[in-house]
C-alpha positions in Angstrom: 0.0 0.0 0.0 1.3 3.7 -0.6 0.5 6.8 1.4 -0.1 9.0 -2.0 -4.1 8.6 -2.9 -5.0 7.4 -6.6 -5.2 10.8 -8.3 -2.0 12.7 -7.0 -1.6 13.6 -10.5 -4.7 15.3 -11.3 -5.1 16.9 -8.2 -1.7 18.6 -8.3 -2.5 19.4 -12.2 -5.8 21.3 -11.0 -5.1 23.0 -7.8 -1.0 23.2 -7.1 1.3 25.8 -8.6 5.2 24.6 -8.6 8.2 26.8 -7.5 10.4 27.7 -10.5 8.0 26.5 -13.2 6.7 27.7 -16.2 3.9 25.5 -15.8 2.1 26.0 -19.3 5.4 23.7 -20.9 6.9 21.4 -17.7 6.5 17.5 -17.5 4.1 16.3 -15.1 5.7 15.9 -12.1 6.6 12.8 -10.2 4.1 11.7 -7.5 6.7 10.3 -4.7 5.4 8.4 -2.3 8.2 7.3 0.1 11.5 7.8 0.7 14.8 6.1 2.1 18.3 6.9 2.5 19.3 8.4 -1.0 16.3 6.9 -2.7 12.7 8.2 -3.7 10.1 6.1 -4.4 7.4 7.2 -7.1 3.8 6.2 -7.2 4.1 4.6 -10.6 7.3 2.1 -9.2 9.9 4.0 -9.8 13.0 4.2 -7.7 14.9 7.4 -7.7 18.5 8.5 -6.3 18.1 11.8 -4.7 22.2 13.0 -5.2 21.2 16.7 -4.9 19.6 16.0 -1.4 16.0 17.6 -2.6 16.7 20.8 -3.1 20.2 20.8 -0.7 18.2 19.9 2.6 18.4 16.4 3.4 22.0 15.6 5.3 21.4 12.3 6.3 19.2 10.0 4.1 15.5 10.3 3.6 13.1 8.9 6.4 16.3 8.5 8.7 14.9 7.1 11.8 16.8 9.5 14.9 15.3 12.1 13.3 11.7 10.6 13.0 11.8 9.1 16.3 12.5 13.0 17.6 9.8 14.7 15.6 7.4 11.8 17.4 8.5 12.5 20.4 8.1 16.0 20.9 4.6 16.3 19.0 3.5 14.0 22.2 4.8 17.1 24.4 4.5 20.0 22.6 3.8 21.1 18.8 3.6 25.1 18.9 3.4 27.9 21.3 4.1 31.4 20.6 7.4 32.1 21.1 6.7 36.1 22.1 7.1 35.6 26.2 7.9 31.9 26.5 10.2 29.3 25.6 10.5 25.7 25.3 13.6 23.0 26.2 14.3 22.4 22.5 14.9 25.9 21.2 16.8 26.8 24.2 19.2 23.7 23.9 19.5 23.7 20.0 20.2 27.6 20.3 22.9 26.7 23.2 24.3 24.1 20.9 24.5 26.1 18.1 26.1 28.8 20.0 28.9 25.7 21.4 29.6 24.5 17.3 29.5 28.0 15.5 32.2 30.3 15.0 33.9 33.4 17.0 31.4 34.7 19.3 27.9 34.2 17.7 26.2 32.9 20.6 22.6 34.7 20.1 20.2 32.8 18.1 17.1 34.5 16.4 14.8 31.7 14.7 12.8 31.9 11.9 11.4 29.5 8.8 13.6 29.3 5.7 16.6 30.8 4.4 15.3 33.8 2.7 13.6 34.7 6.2 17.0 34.2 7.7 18.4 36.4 5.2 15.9 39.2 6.2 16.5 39.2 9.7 20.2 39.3 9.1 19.8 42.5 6.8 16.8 44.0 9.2 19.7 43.0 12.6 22.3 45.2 10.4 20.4 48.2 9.3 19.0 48.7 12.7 22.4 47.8 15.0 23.5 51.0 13.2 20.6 53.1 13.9 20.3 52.1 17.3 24.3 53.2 17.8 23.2 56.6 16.3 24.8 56.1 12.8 21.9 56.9 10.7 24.5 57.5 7.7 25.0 54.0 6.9 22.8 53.1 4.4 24.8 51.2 2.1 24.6 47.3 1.9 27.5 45.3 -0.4 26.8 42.0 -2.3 28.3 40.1 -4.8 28.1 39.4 -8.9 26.1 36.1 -8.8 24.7 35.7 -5.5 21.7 34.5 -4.7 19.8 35.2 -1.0 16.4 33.7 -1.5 13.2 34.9 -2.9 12.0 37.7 0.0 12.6 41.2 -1.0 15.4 42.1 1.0 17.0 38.9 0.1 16.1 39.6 -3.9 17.3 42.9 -3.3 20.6 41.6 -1.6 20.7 38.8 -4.9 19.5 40.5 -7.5 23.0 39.8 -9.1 21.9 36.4 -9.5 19.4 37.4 -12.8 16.6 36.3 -11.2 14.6 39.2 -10.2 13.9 41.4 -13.5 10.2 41.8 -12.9 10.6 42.6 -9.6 13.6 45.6 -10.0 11.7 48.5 -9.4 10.3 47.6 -5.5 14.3 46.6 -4.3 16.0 49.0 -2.0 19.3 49.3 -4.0 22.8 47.0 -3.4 26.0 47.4 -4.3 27.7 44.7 -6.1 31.3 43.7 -6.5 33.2 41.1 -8.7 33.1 37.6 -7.8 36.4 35.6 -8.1 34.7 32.6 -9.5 37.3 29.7 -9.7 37.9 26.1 -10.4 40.6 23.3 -10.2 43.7 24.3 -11.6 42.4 27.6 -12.2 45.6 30.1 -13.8 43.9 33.1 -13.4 42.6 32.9 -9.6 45.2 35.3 -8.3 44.0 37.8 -11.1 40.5 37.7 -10.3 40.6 37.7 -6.8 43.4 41.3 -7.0 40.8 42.6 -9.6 37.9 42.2 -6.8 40.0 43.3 -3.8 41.1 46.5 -5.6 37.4 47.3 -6.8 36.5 46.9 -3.5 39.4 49.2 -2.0 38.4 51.7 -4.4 34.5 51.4 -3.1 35.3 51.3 0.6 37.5 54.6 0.1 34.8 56.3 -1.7 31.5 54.7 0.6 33.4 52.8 3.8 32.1 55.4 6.1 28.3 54.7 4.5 28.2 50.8 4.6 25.8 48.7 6.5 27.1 45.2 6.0 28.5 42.7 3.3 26.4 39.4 2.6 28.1 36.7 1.1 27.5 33.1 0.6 31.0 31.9 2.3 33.5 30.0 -0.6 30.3 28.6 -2.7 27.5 30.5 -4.5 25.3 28.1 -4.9 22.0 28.4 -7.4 24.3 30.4 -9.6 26.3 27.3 -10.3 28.6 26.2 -7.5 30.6 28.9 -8.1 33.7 28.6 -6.1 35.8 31.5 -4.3 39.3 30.3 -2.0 39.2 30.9 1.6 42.3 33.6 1.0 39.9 36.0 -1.0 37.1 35.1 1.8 39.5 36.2 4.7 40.8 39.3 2.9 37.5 40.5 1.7 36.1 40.3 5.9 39.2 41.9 6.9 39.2 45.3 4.5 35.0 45.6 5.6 35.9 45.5 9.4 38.4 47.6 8.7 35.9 50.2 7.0 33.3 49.6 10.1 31.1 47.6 8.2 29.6 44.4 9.3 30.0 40.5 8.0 27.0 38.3 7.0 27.6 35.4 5.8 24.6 33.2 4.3 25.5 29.5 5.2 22.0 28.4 4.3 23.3 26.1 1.6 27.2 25.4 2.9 26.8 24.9 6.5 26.1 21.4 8.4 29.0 19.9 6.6 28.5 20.6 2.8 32.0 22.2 2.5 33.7 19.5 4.4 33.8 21.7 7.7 30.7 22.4 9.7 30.8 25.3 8.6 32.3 27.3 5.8 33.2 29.7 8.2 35.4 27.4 9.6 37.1 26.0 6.5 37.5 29.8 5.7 39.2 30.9 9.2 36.6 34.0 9.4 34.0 34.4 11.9 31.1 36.6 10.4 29.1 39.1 12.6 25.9 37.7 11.3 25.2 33.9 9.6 22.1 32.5 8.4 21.3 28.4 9.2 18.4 26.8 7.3 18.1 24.2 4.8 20.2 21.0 6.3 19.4 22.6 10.0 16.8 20.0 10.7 18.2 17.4 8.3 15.5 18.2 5.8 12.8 17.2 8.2 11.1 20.1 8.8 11.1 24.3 7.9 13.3 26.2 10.4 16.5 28.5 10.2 18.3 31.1 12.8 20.3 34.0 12.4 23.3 34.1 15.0 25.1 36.9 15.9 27.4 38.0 18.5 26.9 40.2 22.3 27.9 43.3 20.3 25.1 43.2 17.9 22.6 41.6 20.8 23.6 44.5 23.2 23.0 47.5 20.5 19.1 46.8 20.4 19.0 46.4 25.1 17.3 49.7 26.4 14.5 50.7 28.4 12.0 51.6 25.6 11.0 49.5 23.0 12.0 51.5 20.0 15.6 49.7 20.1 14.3 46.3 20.2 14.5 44.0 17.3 10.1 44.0 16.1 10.4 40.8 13.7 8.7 37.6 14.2 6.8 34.4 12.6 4.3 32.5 13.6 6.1 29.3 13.8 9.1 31.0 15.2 11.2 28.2 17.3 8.9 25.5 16.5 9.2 22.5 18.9 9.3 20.3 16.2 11.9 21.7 13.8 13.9 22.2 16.7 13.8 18.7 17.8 14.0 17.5 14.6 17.7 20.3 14.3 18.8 18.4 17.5 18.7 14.7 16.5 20.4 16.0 13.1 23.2 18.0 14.9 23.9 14.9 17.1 24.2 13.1 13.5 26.3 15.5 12.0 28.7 15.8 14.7 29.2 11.9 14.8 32.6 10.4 14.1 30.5 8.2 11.3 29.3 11.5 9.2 32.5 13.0 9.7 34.3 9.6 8.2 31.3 10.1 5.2 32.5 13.6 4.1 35.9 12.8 3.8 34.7 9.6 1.9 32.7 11.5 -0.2 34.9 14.3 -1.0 37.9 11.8 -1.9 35.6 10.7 -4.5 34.6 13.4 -5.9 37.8 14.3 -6.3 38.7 11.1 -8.5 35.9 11.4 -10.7 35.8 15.1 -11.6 39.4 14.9 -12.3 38.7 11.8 -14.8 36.1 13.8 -16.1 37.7 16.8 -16.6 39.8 15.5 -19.6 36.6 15.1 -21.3 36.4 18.0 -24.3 32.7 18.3 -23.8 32.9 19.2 -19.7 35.4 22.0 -18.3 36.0 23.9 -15.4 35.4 20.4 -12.7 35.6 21.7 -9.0 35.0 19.9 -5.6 34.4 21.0 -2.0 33.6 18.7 0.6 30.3 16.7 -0.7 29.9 19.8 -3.1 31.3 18.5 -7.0 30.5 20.1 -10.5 31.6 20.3 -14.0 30.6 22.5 -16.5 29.8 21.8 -20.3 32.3 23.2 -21.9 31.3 26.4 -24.2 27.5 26.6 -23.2 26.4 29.4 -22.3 23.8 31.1 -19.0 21.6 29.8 -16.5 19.0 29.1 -19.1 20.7 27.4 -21.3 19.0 24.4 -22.7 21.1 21.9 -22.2 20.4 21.6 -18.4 17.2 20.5 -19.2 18.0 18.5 -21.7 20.6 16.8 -19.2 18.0 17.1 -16.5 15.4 14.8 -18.1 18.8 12.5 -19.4 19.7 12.0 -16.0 16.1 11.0 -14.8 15.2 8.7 -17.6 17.8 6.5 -15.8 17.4 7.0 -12.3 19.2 9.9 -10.9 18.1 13.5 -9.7 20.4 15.8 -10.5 19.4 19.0 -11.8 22.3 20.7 -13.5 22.1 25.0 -12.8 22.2 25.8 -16.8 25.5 24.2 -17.7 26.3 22.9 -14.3 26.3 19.3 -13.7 26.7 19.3 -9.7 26.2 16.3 -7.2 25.4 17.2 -3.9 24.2 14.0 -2.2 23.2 13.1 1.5 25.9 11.4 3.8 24.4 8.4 3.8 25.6 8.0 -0.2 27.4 4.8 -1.5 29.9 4.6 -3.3 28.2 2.9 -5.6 25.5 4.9 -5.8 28.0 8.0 -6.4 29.4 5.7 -9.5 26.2 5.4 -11.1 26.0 9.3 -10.9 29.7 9.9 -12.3 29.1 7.1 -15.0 25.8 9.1 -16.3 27.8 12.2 -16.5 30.5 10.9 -18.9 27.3 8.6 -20.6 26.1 12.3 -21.1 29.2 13.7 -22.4 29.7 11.3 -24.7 25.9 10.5 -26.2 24.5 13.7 -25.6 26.5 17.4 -25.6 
């Protein structure tokens, strides 16, 4: 017996409206009824390997069991309560845990729902820290070329370098943006690019240091704009000329944090403690909706006073959920195990065999690997919407395997719990593409 209901199908064809659709010309989609470990189940049989971990949220396998068991536990205790003048075990602990694995000194722990909300509370934190300290003058906020922040206006406004956002243009509060040093495996011109950006941004901070609010970046990965790659170096001197200015460090680790990069945190790989970061995504394991925004006593301290007009006014229904937060608990215990650690160095290794076997392929360029994080470009195509990642999308499904190349991208991005087996098929489609296909 399944748990989908005859019909899934029609009913989703009549009343549901997909994210990042055009749904006058997409497939049906695929009614799944189950999953476990890496694979999805389908209502009509099929069995599925999930190597982009749905959307970059599961960390440890589909239906895993700690996490269930958790969920089930706490919905017998507690499911919701307003989080406005009371608390509950599970947010306190998870936000004391969180405070014990995260770097520098961000041990203040806003929650909220999803990245983008993260992103917004981040952005809201920075604006106001300096209005409360009575520097009304900084108004300026720095971004990069390429990011991308979510789909919420002030994280559209802080990503609008990532293309996405043309009908939209007219409602963002204006960002700056500065050149992204986009790089790859034996990469000639990394040094170039990464001078080039440092001395544009010299020349900004000399001209609007005095007027900045805060940098966002997504720490050595951009992700939905194609894995794009910066080195910890450029990372560490970028933070270092902002704090030198005044301005503030965000650092969006909804996609890299929880072990994607190979640390924790890319913060850590990177050596650079932000003033702000942004959790979601693999925060519950991919359970449940939930994300935070952790910053340090300085920031916490700027909005403590006697009237409310310097407090932080932001808030979400669901804020600190029970569930999620139990659900972030038993997946924080997994991460943190000796076994998951022993999984991303398994993982990583190889990556790092097969992109550099298929990196002498003349139809795929540009191969690149961090922690569980590995992608290849084909070589010569061009944009986000180029065709061919559809093309490869619906190659790659025909036999199995979702992964759903960014444009020209082909990236894996699986759950720990991947074989290496499983990870063979995946490398063994890409060169079956390569050779049949582009």
């Amino acid at each position: 017996m399944t748990d989908t209901a005859p019909g899934t199908i029609a009913l989703d064809r009549r009343h549901v409206w997909h994210p990042f659709t055009q749904a006058q010309t997409a497939p049906e989609p695929l009614a799944v009824t189950h999953g476990q470990g890496v694979s999805l189940f389908t209502e009509d049989g099929r069995e599925i390997l999930d190597l982009i971990s749905s959307w970059w949220v599961n960390l440890h396998g589909h239906a895993h069991p700690a996490i269930a068991g958790a969920i089930a536990e706490q919905a017998h205790r507690l499911e919701q309560v307003i989080f406005a003048d009371f608390t509950h075990s599970p947010a306190a602990r998870l936000a004391a845990r969180l405070a014990e694995v995260l770097p520098g000194d961000l041990d203040r722990v806003f929650f909220s729902d999803n990245g983008s909300t993260a992103v917004e509370v981040a952005l809201k934190l920075a604006w106001q820290y300096w209005r409360n300290k009575g520097e009304g003058q900084r108004r300026r906020f720095l971004a990069f070329e390429g990011s991308y922040h979510g789909d919420t206006f002030g994280a559209m406004a802080a990503g609008v370098g990532s293309g996405f956002y043309e009908p939209f243009h007219e409602l963002l509060f204006a960002v700056d943006r500065m050149p992204y040093p986009a790089t790859w495996d034996a990469d000639p011109e990394v040094e170039a690019k990464e001078a080039a950006a440092l001395d544009w941004l010299d020349r900004w901070l000399a001209a609007n240091g005095a007027e900045m609010v805060a940098v966002i970046i997504e720490p050595l990965v951009q992700g939905a704009s194609g894995m794009r790659f910066c080195r910890p170096e450029f990372l560490r001197a970028m933070a270092a000329r902002v704090r030198t200015a005044g301005g503030l460090v965000i650092f969006d680790e909804v996609m890299t944090g929880f072990g994607r990069t190979g640390a924790l945190f890319a913060s850590h790989k990177a050596g650079v403690a932000p003033d702000l970061i942004c959790l979601s995504k693999g925060l519950t394991g991919g359970f449940l909706p939930l994300s935070v925004t952790a910053c340090g006593a300085a920031v916490y301290e700027a909005f403590l006073g006697a009237g409310f007009d310097r407090a932080f006014a932001h808030g979400h229904s669901f804020t600190a959920n029970p569930l999620g937060c139990a659900a972030a608990l038993a997946s924080l215990d997994l991460t943190t195990s000796a076994e998951t650690a022993a999984n991303l160095a398994r993982i990583e290794g190889r990556h790092r065999a097969a992109i550099a076997a298929l990196s002498s392929h003349p139809k795929l360029s540009r191969g690149r690997v961090m922690g569980t994080i590995a992608a290849i470009e084909v070589t010569d195509a061009q944009g986000y919407t180029a065709a061919v990642g559809q093309t490869l999308k619906r190659f790659f499904l025909e036999r199995g395997l979702l992964l759903r190349p960014l444009g020209p991208v082909i990236y894996l991005l699986p759950p720990y719990c991947v074989t290496d087996g499983q990870l063979d098929r995946a490398y063994a489609a890409i060169r079956d593409a390569a050779d049949t296909l582009l």
